[in-house]
C-alpha positions in Angstrom: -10.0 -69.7 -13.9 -9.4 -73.6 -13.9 -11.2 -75.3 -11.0 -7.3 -76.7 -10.0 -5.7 -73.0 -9.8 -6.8 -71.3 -6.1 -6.2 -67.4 -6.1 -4.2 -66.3 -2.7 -4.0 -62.8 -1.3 -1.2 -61.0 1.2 -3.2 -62.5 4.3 -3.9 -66.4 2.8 -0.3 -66.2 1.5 1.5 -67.6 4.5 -1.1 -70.6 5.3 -2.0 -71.8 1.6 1.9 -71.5 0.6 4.2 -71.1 3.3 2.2 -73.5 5.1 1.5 -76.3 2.9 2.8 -79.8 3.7 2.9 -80.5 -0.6 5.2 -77.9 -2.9 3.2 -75.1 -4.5 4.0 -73.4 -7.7 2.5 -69.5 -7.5 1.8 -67.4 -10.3 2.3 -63.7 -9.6 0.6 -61.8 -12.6 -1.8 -58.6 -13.2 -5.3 -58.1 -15.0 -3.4 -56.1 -17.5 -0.6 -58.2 -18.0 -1.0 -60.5 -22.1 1.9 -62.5 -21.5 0.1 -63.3 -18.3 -2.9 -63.9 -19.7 -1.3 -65.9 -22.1 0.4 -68.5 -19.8 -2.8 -68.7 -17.4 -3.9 -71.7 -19.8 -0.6 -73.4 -19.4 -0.5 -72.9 -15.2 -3.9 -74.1 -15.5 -2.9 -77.5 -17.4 0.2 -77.8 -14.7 -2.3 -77.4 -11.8 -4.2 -80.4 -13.1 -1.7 -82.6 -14.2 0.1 -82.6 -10.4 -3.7 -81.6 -9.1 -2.8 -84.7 -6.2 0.7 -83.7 -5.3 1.3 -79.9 -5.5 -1.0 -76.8 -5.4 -0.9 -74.1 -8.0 -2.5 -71.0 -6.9 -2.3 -67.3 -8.7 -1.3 -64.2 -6.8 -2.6 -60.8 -8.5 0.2 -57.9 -7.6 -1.8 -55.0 -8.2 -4.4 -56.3 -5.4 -1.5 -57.8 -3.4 1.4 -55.7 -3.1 2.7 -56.7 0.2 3.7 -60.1 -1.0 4.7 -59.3 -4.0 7.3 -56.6 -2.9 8.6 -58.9 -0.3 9.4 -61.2 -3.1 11.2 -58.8 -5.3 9.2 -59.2 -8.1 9.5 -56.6 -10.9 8.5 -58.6 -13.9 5.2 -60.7 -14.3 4.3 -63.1 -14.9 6.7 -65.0 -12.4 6.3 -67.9 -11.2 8.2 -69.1 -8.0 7.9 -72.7 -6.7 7.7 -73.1 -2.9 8.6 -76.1 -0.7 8.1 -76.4 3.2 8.0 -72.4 2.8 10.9 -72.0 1.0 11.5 -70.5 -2.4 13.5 -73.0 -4.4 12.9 -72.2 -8.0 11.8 -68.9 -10.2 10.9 -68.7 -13.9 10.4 -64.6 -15.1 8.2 -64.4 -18.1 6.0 -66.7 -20.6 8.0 -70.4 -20.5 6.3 -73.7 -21.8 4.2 -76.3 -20.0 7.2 -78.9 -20.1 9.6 -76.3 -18.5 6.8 -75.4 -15.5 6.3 -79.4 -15.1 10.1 -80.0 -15.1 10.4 -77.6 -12.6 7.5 -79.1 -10.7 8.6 -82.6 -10.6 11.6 -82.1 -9.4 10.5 -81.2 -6.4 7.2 -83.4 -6.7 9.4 -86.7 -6.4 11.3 -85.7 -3.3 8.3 -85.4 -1.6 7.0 -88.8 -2.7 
């Protein structure tokens, strides 16, 4: 795992993303999952390009299920971008780099 990706758990989940003052993108895969191991290189490359102005953090389902059931998720890899503890955008399966940082800056910039 890149040294810019953090892994959260049911009980971190509220205070390293529904708590954090800068947006933060979470990954929600499994072990298991290729198209989640797939995109882990790409969430990786997102973490350290906004490294200073949002976190990206990975969420394992199979060892969290609590959060992951209280955010409906039924496909993985998903990734849902949080912002002063609010969901405010979802991608469900494999997308590029340059969709994830879209998505990233958008919310990046009205933080700035």
């Amino acid at each position: 795992m890149s040294e810019f990706v953090k892994d959260v758990s049911d009980s971190s989940f509220e205070k390293e993303v529904l708590g954090s003052d800068k947006p933060v993108l979470v990954d929600f895969w499994a072990e298991w999952c290729a198209p989640c191991r797939m995109l882990a290189p790409t969430v990786a490359a997102v973490a350290e390009q906004y490294g200073d102005t949002a976190s990206v953090v990975k969420l394992n389902v199979d060892d969290n299920p609590s959060t992951a059931q209280r955010y409906g998720i039924k496909g993985i890899p998903t990734l849902i971008l949080f912002r002063e503890g609010k969901e405010v955008e979802r991608v469900v399966g494999a997308t590029t780099k340059e969709s994830i940082s879209r998505m990233v800056e958008k919310y990046v910039r009205a933080v700035a």
